[in-house]
Every structure is written in structure tokens, then in C-alpha cells.
C-alpha positions in Angstrom: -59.1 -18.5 -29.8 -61.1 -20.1 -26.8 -59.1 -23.4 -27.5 -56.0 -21.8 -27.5 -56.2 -20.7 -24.7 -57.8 -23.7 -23.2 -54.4 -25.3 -24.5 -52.3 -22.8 -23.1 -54.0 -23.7 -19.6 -54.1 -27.1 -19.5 -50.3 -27.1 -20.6 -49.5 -24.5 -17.6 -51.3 -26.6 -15.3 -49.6 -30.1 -16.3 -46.2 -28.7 -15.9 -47.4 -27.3 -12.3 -49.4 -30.4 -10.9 -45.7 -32.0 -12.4 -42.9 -30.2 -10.4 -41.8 -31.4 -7.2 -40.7 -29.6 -4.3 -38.8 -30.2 -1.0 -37.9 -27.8 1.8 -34.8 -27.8 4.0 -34.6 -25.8 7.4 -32.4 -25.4 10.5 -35.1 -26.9 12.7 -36.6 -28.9 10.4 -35.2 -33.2 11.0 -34.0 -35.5 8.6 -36.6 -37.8 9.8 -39.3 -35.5 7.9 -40.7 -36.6 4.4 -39.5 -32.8 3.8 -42.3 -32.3 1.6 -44.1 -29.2 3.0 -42.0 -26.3 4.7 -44.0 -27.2 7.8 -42.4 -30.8 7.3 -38.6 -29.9 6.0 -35.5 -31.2 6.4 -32.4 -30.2 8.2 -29.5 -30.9 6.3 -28.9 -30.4 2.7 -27.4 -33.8 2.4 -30.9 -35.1 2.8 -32.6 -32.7 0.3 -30.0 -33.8 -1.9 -30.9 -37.7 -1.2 -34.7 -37.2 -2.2 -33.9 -34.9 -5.3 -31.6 -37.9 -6.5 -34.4 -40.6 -5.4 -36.9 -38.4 -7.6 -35.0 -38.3 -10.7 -33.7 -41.9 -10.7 -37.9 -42.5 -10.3 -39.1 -39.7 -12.7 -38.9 -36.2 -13.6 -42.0 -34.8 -15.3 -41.3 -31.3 -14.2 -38.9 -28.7 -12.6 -37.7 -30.0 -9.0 -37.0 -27.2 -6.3 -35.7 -27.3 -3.0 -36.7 -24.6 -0.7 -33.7 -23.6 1.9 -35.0 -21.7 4.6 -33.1 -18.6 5.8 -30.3 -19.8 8.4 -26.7 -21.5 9.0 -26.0 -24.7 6.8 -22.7 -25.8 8.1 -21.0 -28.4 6.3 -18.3 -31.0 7.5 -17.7 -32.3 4.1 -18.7 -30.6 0.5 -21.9 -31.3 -1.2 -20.7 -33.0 -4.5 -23.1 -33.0 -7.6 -22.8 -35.4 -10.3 -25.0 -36.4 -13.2 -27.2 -38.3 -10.5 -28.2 -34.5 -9.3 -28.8 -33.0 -12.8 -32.5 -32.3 -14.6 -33.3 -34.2 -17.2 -36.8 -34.2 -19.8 -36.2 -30.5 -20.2 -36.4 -29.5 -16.5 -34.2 -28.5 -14.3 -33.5 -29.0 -10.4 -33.6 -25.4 -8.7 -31.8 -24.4 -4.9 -33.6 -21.8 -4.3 -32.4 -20.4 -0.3 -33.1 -16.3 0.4 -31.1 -15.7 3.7 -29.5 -19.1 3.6 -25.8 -19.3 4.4 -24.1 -22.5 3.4 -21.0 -22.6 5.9 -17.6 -23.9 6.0 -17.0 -22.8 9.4 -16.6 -23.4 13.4 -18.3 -21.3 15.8 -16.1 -19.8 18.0 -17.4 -18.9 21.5 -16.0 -18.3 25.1 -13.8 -15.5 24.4 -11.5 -14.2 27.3 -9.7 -11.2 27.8 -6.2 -11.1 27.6 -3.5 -8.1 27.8 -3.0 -5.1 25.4 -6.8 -5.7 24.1 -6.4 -9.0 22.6 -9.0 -11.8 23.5 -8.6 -15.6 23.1 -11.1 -18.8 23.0 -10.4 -22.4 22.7 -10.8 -24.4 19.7 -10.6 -28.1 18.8 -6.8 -28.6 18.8 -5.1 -29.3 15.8 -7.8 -27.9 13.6 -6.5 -26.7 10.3 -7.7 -22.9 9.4 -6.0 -19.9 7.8 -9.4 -17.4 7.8 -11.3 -16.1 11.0 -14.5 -14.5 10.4 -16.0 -12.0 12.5 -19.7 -10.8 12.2 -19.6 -11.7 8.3 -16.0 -10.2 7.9 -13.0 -11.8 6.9 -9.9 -10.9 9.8 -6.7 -10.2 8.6 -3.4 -12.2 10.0 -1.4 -10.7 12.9 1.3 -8.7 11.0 3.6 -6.0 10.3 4.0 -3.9 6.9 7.9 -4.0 5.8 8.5 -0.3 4.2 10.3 -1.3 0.9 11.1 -4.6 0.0 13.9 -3.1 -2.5 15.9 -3.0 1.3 16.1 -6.4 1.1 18.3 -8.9 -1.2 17.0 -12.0 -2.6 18.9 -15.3 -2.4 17.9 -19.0 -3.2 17.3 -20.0 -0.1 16.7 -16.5 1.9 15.5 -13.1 2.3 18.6 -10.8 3.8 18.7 -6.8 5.2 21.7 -4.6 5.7 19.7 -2.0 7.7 18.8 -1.3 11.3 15.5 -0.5 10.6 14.0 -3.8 10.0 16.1 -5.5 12.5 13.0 -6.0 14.4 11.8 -8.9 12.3 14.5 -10.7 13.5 14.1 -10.1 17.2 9.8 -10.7 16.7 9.0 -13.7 18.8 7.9 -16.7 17.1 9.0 -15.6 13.7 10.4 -18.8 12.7 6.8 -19.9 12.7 5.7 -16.9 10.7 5.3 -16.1 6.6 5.8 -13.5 4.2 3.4 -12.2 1.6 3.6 -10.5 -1.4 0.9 -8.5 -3.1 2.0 -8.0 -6.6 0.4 -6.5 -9.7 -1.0 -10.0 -10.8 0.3 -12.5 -7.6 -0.5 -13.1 -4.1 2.6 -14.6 -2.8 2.9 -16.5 0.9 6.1 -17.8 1.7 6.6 -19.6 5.3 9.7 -18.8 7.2 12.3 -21.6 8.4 14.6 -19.9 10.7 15.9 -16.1 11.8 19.4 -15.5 10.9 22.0 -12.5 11.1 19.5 -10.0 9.4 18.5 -12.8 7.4 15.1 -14.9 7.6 15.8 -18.3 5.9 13.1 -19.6 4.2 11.1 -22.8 3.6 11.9 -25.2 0.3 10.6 -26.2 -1.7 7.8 -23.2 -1.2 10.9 -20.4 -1.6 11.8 -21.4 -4.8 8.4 -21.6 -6.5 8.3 -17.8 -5.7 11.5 -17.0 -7.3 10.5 -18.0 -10.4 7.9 -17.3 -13.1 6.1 -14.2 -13.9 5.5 -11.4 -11.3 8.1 -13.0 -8.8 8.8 -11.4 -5.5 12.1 -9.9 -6.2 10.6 -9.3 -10.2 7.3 -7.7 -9.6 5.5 -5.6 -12.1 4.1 -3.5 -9.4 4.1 -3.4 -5.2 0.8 -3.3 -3.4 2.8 -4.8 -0.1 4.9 -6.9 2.0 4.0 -8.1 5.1 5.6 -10.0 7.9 2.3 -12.3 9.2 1.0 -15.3 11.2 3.0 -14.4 14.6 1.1 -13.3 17.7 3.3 -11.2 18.6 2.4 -8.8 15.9 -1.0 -8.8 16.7 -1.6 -5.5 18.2 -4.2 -4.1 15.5 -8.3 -4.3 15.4 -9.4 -6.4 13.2 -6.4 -9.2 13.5 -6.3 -12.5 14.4 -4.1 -15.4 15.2 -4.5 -19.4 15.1 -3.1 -22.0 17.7 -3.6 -24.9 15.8 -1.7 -27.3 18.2 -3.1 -25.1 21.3 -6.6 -25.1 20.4 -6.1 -21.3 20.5 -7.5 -18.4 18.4 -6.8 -15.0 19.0 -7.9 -11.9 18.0 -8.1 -8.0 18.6 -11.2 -6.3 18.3 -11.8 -3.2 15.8 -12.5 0.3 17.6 -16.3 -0.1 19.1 -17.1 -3.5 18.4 -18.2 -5.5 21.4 -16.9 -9.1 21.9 -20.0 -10.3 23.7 -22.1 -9.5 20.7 -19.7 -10.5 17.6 -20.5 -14.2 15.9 -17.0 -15.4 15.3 -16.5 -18.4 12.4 -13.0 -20.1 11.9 -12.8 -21.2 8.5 -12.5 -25.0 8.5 -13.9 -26.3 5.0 -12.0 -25.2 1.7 -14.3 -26.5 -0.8 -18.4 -26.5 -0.3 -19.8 -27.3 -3.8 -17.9 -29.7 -6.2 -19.3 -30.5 -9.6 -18.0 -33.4 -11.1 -19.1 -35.5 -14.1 -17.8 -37.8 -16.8 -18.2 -36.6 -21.0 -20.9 -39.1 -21.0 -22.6 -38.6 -17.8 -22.0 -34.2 -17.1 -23.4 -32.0 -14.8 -26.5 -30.0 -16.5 -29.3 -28.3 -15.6 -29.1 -27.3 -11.9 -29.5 -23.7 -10.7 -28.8 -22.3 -7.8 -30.7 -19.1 -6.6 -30.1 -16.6 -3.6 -27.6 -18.8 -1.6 -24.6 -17.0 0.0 -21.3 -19.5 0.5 -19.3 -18.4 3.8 -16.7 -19.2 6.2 -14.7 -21.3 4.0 -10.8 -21.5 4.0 -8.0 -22.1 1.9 -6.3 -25.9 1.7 -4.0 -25.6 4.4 -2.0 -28.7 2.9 -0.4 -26.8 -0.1 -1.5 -23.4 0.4 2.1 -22.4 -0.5 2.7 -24.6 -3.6 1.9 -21.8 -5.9 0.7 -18.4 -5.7 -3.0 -17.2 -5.8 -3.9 -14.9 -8.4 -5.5 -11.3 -7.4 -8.1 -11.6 -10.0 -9.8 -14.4 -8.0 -11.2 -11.8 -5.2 -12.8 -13.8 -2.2 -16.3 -13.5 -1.2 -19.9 -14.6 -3.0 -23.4 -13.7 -2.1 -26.2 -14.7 -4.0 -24.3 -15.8 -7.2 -22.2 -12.5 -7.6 -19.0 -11.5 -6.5 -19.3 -9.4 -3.3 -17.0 -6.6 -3.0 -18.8 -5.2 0.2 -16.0 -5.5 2.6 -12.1 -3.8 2.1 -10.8 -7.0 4.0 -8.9 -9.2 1.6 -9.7 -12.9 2.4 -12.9 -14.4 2.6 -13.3 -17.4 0.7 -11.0 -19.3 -1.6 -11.9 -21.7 -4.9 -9.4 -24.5 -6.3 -11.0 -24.9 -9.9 -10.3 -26.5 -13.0 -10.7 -24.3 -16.1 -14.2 -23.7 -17.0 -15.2 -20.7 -19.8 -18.5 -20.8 -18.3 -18.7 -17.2 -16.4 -21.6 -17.9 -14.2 -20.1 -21.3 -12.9 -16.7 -19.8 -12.7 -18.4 -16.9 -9.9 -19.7 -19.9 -8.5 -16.4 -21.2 -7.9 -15.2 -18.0 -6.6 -17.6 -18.4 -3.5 -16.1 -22.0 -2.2 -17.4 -24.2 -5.0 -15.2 -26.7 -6.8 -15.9 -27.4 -10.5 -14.8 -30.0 -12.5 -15.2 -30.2 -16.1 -17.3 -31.9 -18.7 -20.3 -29.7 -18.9 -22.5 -29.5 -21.8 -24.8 -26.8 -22.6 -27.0 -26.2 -20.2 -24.5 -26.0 -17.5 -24.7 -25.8 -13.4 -25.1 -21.8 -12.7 -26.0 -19.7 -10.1 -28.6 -17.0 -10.6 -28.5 -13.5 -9.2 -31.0 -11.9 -7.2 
């Protein structure tokens, strides 16, 4: 029995003495060896240089990097390949408790303007569609439509025969505006070309791609809402925004009691912030990611409107599960590749982009 034991401790200790650790932190400096927490890192990017210099060496135990609590904003996605994946039997853990990996840009200098709405410069012709205000997604500047039965449904437009809603045509800036449609299984956006004789003419080839399908705009299996969005003139509600992207403007209108010299405002500049992507000989495997939260990300602005987003895909991730914390719709969008993997498809859900092959013991995120 003594031996056993013996055994069991000299086995224990092996696989400690054997794993490796790192340690990332806001203040720490890439110029660190990043070995100790006193001794970390600053960036990710850098962590993610010496796990891949330490597998390509050896790997004779677990490797974990250590992220301290604090803002990781990323200009570009962290992309893991088979280069980043365990091998031996071990695996290569992220382990961050009060981390937040960011795809954001500060916004500060807010000024007040009229009717409650306050406005800061941004870097002009930055593409966002998501504002973030003390960890909360804003919604767009916009205006509910009562019915969209009032309204007939052409190829190329949307048309009205009553006075009631002639005030989307007489909005300013509407021509730069977009509808959306909240449907029983569809989110559909639809920019707007031109205002018309109670008629708003639509964008192509975006119009068409709405028309069509299942759970189309004029089609729907069930209503949840229409709204006329994106126009500053309809922002006159807490909790809205609007983006200037050729001013180098953001707006927005704060909620009943909330104090814009104490809010932390993100605009959502990155879409994706974790892509996995390996080859059927070389996959992904055998990294785990623990109590990491993914924010501030937004959707690709560049074909945002090719197709619509499905309702099942509800924005937001903390700490590898779907956070449903917050009533505010938008928070962080995923562009994904199937995957039948539930824990890597959450993953996706927070800003993470995943590309098939994986084999068995696949990329996941574990829950607090």
C-alpha cells in the first residue's frame, strides 16, 4: 500500500514540476519573460508567442496562461491553429477571472447637446454598428412603426396609404436610415435608398434577399416589431445612440439617472475576436478557455445586410455561457461555420469565429 502511494506521489509531482505557466496583465510589458505574475506580459499576442515557442520545444505537461483581471483590447483577432493546440495528453489552459477581451474604442469627451443628447468625437470613418455603455449594449436611434400590415410590399419598395406614418417620410436623414424586422425566427435590416410619395425605396440587392425565403418581412410567422432606425433625428430616447462614421461623431441619450461623467462608453470596432482554424490533418484540439468574458465587439459592417441574422443566436458571453443579464438586444455578434460541438458553438456566440476540422478533444470554454 506504502508503494502505491509512493507511486501515486511521484506521478502527481512529475506532472506538476512538468506544466508550464505564463501570466498576462494590463501593466505587465511584452519585454517581460512573463513567467511569474510579478513578471507578466501585456498583450495576449505575446502569451500566445511563448505558448507556441513551448510546444514547438516540448510539452511534458498542461500549459496555462494566467490573464489578470482587466481590458484586453484587440485590433486584430487572436487566431488559433494547430501551432496553439496541446499535445502528449495535455492541454493548453486561458484561465482570466475578471478579464475582458475587447473589441472596442473607448469613447471619451462627451459634450452636451440639445433635448438631452450628448456627442464625442471618434476617429472618422470608423466602421461600428454597437455602442456600449457601462457593459450594456445601446439600442439604434429609432421609431416603432404600429403595424406593418399598413404597409404594401413591392420589389423594390416599402409604400403607405395612411397619414399616420407620413412622418417617416418627412424624418430628416431617412434616406440614410434602415428598417428592421423582428420575426418569429429572423432579424431582418434593410437600408433605405430614397423617401418617395409615402413610399421609402429601398436598397438592392439587400431588398430582395428579404423578400424571399422563410419568415420574410411581408411572410412572417409571427411580429415582434418594426422599427424605423439609424437616423439622429429619432434619437430622443435613453438608452440610444447614433454613429457619424464620416464625422467622427457618436451620439447618444442617456437612460433616466445615469451620469455621463461616470459611464465607460465602448464603440464596437472588432467583429471577430477568437478564430479557430485548422486543416483535417493539422486541427485545433485541446485548448480550454476558463472565466474569460468577450465584449465590445460588432457586427461586419461590410455585408451586414446580405442575409438575415437568426434570433436563436442571442448576443452576449461571459465566462463561456450565454448571458442573458441585460433586456438590450445587441451585444456581440459571431459569423461561424457549422460546428455540432455545443460548448464551441457558445464560444462563437461571444465574438469567436470557428472553423472546422476539429477532432475529439475540441477547443471549449469552461463555465465558472
Amino acid at each position: 500500500m506504502k508503494s502505491i502511494l509512493v507511486l501515486v506521489y511521484a506521478a502527481v509531482y512529475s506532472q506538476l514540476a512538468d506544466a508550464i505557466d505564463f501570466y498576462v496583465a494590463p501593466n505587465g510589458s511584452d519585454n517581460n519573460a512573463g513567467s511569474t505574475a510579478s513578471a507578466a506580459f501585456q498583450t495576449l499576442s505575446k502569451a500566445q508567442q511563448a505558448v507556441r515557442s513551448q510546444i514547438a520545444s516540448s510539452m511534458t505537461g498542461n500549459i496555462t496562461v494566467h490573464i489578470a483581471s482587466g481590458i484586453y483590447t484587440l485590433s486584430t483577432p487572436l487566431k488559433f491553429t494547430a501551432a496553439d493546440s496541446g499535445k502528449n495528453g495535455f492541454s493548453v489552459n486561458w484561465v482570466g477571472p475578471g478579464a475582458l477581451i475587447s473589441g472596442g474604442h473607448k469613447v471619451t469627451g462627451w459634450t452636451a447637446g440639445s433635448n438631452g443628447v450628448y456627442s464625442a468625437s471618434v476617429p472618422a470613418g470608423l466602421k461600428s454598428r454597437n455602442l456600449y455603455v457601462n457593459g450594456k449594449a445601446s439600442n439604434f436611434a429609432r421609431k416603432k412603426i404600429a403595424n406593418r400590415k399598413d404597409f404594401s410590399y413591392t420589389s423594390t419598395s416599402m409604400k403607405w396609404t395612411s397619414s399616420s406614418y407620413d412622418w417617416i417620410t418627412s424624418t430628416a436623414g431617412i434616406a440614410n436610415g434602415e428598417l428592421r424586422f423582428i420575426n418569429s425566427f429572423a432579424d431582418r435590416y434593410a437600408p433605405i435608398q430614397a423617401a418617395g410619395n409615402r413610399e421609402l425605396v429601398m436598397k438592392q440587392n439587400t431588398w430582395y434577399n428579404q423578400l424571399w425565403g422563410y419568415d420574410t418581412i411581408p411572410k412572417n410567422n409571427a411580429d415582434f416589431g418594426v422599427w424605423v432606425q439609424n437616423v439622429l433625428s429619432l434619437l430622443t430616447e435613453g438608452g440610444q445612440f447614433y454613429h457619424d462614421s464620416a464625422a467622427g461623431k457618436v451620439y447618444y441619450k442617456p437612460l433616466t439617472g445615469e451620469k455621463m461623467e461616470n459611464i465607460e462608453a465602448y464603440l464596437g470596432v472588432a467583429e471577430t475576436l477568437l478564430v479557430f482554424g485548422g486543416t483535417y490533418d493539422a486541427p485545433v484540439h485541446d485548448i480550454v478557455f476558463t472565466d474569460i468574458s468577450f465584449v465590445s465587439s460588432t457586427i461586419d459592417t461590410r455585408n451586414d445586410y446580405a442575409k438575415p441574422h437568426h434570433r436563436h443566436t442571442r448576443r452576449g458571453c461571459s465566462r463561456g455561457s450565454l448571458d442573458m443579464s441585460t433586456n438590450r438586444r445587441v451585444a456581440i455578434f459571431a459569423k461561424t461555420r457549422p460546428t455540432t460541438h455545443p460548448i464551441l458553438n457558445r464560444l462563437a456566440h461571444s465574438g469567436a469565429k470557428c472553423h472546422p476540422p476539429f477532432r475529439s478533444a475540441q477547443p471549449e470554454i469552461s463555465p465558472s
